[in-house]
C-alpha positions in Angstrom: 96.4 87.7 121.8 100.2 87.2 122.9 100.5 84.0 124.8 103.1 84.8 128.0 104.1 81.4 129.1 107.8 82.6 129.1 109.9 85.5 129.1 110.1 87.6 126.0 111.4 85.1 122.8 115.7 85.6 123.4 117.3 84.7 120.9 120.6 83.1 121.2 123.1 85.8 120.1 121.4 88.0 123.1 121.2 85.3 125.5 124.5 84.9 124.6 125.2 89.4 125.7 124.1 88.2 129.3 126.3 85.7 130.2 129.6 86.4 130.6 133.0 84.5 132.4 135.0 85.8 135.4 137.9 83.4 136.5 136.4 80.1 136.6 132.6 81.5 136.9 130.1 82.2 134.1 127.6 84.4 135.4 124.2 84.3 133.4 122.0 87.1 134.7 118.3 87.0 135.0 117.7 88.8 131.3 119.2 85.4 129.9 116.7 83.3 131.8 112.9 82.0 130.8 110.8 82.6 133.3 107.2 81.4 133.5 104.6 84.4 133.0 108.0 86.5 132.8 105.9 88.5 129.3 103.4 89.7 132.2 104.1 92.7 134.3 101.0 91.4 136.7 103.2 88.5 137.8 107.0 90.0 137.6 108.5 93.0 136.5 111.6 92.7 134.1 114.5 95.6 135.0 116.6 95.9 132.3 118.3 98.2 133.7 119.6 96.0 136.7 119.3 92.9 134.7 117.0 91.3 137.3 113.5 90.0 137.6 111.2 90.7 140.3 108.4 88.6 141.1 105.3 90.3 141.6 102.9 87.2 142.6 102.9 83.7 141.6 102.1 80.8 142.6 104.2 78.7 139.7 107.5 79.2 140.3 109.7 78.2 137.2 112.8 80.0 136.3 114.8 77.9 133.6 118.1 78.6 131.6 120.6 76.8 129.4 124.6 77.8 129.1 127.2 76.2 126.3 129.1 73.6 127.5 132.1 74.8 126.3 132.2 77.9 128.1 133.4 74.8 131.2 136.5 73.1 131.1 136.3 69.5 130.8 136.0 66.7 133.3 135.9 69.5 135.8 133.5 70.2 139.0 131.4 72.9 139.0 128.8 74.0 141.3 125.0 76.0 140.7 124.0 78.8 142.8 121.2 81.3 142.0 122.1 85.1 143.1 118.5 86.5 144.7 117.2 89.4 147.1 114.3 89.2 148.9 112.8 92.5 149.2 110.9 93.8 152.0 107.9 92.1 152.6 108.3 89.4 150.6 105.7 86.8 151.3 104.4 83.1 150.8 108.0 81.4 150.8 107.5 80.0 155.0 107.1 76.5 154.4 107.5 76.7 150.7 111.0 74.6 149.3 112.0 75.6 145.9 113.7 73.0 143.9 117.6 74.1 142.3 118.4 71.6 139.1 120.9 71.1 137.0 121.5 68.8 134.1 125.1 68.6 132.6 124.4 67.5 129.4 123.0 65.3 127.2 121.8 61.9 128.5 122.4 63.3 131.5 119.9 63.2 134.7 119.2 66.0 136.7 120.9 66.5 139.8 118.7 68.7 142.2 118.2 69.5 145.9 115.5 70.9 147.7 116.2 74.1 149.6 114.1 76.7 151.8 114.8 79.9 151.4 115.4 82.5 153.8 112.8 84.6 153.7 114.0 88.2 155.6 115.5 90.8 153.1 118.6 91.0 151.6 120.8 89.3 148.9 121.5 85.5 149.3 123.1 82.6 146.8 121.0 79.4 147.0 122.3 76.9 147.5 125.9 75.9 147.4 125.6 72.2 147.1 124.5 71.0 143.9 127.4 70.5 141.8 128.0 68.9 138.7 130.7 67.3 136.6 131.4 67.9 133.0 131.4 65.1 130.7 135.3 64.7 128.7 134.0 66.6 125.7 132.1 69.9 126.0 131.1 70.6 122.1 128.0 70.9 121.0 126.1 70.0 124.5 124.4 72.2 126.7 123.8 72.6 131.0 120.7 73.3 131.6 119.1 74.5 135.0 116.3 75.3 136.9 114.2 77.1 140.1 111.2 75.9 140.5 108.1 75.6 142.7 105.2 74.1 140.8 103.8 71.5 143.2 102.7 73.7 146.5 100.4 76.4 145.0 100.7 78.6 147.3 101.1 82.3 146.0 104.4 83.9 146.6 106.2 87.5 146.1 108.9 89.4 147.0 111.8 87.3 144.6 114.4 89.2 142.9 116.8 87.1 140.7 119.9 88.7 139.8 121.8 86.0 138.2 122.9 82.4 138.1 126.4 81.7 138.9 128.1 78.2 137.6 131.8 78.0 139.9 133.8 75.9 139.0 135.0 73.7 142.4 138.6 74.1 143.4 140.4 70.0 143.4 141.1 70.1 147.4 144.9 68.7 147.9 144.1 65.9 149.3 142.6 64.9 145.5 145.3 66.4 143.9 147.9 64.6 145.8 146.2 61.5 145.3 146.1 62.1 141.7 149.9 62.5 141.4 150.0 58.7 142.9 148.7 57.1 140.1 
């Protein structure tokens, strides 16, 4: 018997085929991503196709994934925003927070917020706020990040995840200005 746990066993080399940059974005879609029970078509259904994963019924939520580092430019601000849908229907998320973490590195905490999603259909990015900074050297270190819901228990459907989108944060010119000052 197959244990399921996690999405099928990606290796790196085709992790690496769904993630790609745009600009100052790296956009990791949902093939690249380990999903808990993601091997079990009773809980979501995996679209190749689309490059998305739909969630069937679950009430562990846990959708993790890692990027290179060095796809980021250095000492720079990014911030974390999953891509979803809900489709019609979708259920169980009222009163349900998911938790969005990232963790830029090694010896690194996780930076994380807690965020209610909305649930009438249609595409949103959640959430907009967690951002991270990238340490001085990017070899050889990973970001790692995270959706999760594994504390209410309450069963949940309706979840499509397109992709995960790391932006990196324009320096405002008030920063800028004071960096030329010193």
């Amino acid at each position: 018997m197959q244990y399921l746990h996690h999405n099928r066993n990606v290796s790196t080399p085709d992790r690496q085929q769904h993630t790609k940059i745009e600009g100052d974005q790296v956009i990791v879609n949902a093939l690249a991503l380990d999903i808990t029970h993601g091997g079990d078509e009773r809980y979501w259904h995996i679209d190749e196709e689309s490059r998305s994963a739909e969630l069937k019924r679950v009430s562990w939520l846990e959708v993790t994934g890692s990027i290179d580092m060095f796809h980021l430019e250095a000492e720079a601000t990014y911030k974390l925003e999953f891509k979803i849908r809900m489709k019609p229907g979708a259920d169980g998320w009222d009163e349900c927070p998911v938790y969005i973490m990232v963790k830029p590195g090694k010896g690194k905490k996780f930076i994380w917020a807690k965020v209610t999603l909305n649930q009438n259909e249609g595409e949103q990015r959640i959430p907009s706020d967690v951002q991270f900074t990238t340490p001085l050297s990017t070899v050889d270190d990973k970001v790692s990040f995270a959706l999760l819901d594994v504390w209410n228990q309450r069963y949940k459907n309706g979840l499509v995840i397109e992709e995960v989108v790391i932006s990196k944060v324009p320096v405002t010119v008030a920063q800028s200005t004071a960096d030329n000052h010193v």
